[in-house]
GUZA-352370 format. One record per atom (N, C-alpha, C, O): residue in three letters; atom name; x, y, z. Coordinates in nm, 4 decimals. Layout:
BEGIN
PT  residu  atome      east     north        up
PT     ALA     CA         X         Y         Z
...
***
This chain:
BEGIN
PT  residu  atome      east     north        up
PT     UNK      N    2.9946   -3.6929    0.5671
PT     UNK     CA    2.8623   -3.6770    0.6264
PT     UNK      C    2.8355   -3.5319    0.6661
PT     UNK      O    2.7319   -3.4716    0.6384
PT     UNK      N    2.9263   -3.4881    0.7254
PT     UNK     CA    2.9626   -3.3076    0.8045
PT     UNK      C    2.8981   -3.2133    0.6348
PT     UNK      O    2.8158   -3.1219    0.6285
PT     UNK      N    2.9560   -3.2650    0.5477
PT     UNK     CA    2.9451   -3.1849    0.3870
PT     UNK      C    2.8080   -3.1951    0.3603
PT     UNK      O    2.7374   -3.0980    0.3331
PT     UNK      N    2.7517   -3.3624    0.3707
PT     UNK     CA    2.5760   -3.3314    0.3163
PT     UNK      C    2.4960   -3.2967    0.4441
PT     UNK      O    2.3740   -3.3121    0.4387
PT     UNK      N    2.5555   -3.2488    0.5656
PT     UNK     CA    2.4409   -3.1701    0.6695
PT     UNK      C    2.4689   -3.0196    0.6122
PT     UNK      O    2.3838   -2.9400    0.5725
PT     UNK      N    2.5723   -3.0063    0.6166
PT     UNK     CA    2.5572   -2.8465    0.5584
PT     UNK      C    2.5492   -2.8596    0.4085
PT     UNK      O    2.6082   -2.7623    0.3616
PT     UNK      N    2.5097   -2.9248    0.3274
PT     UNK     CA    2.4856   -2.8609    0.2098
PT     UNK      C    2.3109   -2.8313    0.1924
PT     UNK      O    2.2508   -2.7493    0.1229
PT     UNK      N    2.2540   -2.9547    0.3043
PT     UNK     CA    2.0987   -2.9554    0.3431
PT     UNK      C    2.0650   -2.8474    0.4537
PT     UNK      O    1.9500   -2.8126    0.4806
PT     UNK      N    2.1479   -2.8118    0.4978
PT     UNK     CA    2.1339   -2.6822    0.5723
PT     UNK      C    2.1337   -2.5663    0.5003
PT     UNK      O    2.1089   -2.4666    0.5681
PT     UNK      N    2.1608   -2.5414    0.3414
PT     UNK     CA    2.2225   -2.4246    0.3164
PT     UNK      C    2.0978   -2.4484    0.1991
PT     UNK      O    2.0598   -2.3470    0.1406
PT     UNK      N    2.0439   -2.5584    0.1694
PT     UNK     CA    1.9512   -2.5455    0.0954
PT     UNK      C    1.8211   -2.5429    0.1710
PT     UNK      O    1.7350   -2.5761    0.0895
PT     UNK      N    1.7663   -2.5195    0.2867
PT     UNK     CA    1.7111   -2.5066    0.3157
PT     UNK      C    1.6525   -2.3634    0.3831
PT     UNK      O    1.5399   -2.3156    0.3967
PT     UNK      N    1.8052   -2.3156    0.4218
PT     UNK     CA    1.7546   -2.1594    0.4064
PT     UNK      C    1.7969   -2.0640    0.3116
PT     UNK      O    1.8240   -1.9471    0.3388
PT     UNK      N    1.8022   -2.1171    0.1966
PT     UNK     CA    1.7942   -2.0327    0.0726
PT     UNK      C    1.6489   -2.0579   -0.0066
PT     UNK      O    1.6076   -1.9917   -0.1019
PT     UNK      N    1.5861   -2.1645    0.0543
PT     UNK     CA    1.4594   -2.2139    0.0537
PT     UNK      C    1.3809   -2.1375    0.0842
PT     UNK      O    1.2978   -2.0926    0.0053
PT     UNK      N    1.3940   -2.0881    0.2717
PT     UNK     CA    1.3101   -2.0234    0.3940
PT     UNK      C    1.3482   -1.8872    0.2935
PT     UNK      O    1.2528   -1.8293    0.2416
PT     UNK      N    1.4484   -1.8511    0.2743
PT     UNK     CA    1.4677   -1.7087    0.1500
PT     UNK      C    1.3727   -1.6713    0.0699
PT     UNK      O    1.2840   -1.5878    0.0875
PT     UNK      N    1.3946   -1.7339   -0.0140
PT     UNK     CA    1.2885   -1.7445   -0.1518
PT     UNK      C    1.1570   -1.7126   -0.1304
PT     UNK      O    1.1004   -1.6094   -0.1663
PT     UNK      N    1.0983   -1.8301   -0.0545
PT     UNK     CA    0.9657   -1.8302    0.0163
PT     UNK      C    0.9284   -1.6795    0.0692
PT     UNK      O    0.8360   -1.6187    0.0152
PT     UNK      N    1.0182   -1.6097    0.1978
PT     UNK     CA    0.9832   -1.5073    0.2078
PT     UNK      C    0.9692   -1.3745    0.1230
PT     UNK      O    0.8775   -1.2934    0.1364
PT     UNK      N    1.0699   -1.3653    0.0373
PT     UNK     CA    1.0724   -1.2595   -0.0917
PT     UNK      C    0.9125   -1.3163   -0.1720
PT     UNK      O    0.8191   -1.2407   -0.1986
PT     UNK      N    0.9149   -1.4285   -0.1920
PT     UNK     CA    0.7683   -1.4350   -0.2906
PT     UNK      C    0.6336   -1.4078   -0.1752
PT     UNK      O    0.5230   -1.3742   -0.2174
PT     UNK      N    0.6572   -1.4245   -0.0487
PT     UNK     CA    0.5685   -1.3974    0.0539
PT     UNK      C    0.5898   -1.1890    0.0308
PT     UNK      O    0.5047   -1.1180   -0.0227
PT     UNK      N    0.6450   -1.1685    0.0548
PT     UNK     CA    0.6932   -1.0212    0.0513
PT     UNK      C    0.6020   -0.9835   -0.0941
PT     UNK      O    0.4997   -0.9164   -0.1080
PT     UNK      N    0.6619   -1.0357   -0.1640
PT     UNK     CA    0.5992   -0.9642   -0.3413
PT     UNK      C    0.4687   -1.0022   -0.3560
PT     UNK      O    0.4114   -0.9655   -0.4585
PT     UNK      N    0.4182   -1.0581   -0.2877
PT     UNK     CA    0.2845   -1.1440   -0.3143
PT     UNK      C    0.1397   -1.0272   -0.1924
PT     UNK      O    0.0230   -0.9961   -0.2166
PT     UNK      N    0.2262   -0.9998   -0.0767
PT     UNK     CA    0.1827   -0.8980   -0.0249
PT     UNK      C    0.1966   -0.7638   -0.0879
PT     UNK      O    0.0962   -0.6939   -0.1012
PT     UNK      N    0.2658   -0.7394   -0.1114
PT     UNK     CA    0.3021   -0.5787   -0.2187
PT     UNK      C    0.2294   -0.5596   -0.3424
PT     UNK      O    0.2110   -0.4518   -0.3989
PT     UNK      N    0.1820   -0.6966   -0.3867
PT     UNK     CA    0.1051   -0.6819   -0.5162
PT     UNK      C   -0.0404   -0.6881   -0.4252
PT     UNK      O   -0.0959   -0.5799   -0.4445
PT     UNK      N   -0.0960   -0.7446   -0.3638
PT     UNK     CA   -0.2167   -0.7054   -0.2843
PT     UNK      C   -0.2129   -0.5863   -0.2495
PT     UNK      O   -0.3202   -0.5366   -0.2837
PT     UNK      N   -0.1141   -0.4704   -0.1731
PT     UNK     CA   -0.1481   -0.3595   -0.1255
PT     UNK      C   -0.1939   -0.2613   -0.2875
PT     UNK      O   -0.2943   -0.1962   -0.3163
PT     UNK      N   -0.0941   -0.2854   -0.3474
PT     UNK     CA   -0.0782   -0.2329   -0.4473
PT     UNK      C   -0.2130   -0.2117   -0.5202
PT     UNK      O   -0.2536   -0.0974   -0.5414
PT     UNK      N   -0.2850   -0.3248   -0.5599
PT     UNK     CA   -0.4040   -0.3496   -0.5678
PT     UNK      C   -0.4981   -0.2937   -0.5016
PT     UNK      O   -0.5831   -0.2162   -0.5454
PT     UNK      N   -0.4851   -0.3316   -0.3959
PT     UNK     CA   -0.5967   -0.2296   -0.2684
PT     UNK      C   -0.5830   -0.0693   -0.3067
PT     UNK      O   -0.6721   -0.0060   -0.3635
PT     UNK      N   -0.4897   -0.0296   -0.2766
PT     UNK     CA   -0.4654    0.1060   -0.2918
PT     UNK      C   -0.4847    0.2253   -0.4255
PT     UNK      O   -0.4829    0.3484   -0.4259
PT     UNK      N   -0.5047    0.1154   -0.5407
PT     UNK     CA   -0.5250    0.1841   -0.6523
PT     UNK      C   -0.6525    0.1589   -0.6799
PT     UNK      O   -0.6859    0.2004   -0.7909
PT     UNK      N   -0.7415    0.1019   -0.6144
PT     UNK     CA   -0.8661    0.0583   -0.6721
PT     UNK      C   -0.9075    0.1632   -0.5631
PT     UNK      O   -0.9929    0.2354   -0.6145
PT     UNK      N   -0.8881    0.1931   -0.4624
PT     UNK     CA   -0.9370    0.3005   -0.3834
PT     UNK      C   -0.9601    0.4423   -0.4437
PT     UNK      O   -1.0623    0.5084   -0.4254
PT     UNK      N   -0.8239    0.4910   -0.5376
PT     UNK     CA   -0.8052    0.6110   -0.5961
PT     UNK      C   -0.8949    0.6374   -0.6980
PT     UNK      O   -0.9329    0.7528   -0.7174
PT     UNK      N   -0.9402    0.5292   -0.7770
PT     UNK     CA   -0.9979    0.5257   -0.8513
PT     UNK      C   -1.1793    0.6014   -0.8290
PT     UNK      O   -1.2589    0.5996   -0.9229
***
């Protein structure tokens, strides 16, 4: 039982992970955007 709480523990913040990196890249491609349409 001890094995499937931590294996649901370990998939869940490699989950909360993921999520934030595509939260991260998803903002960076908006600035990115913003900022070159300005130069223009």
């Amino acid at each position: 039982m001890k094995k499937i709480i931590a294996l649901v523990l370990v998939a869940l913040g490699a989950f909360a992970v993921y999520r934030k990196i595509q939260a991260d890249r998803a903002e960076l491609d908006l600035w990115t955007e913003a900022t070159a349409a300005s130069e223009n």
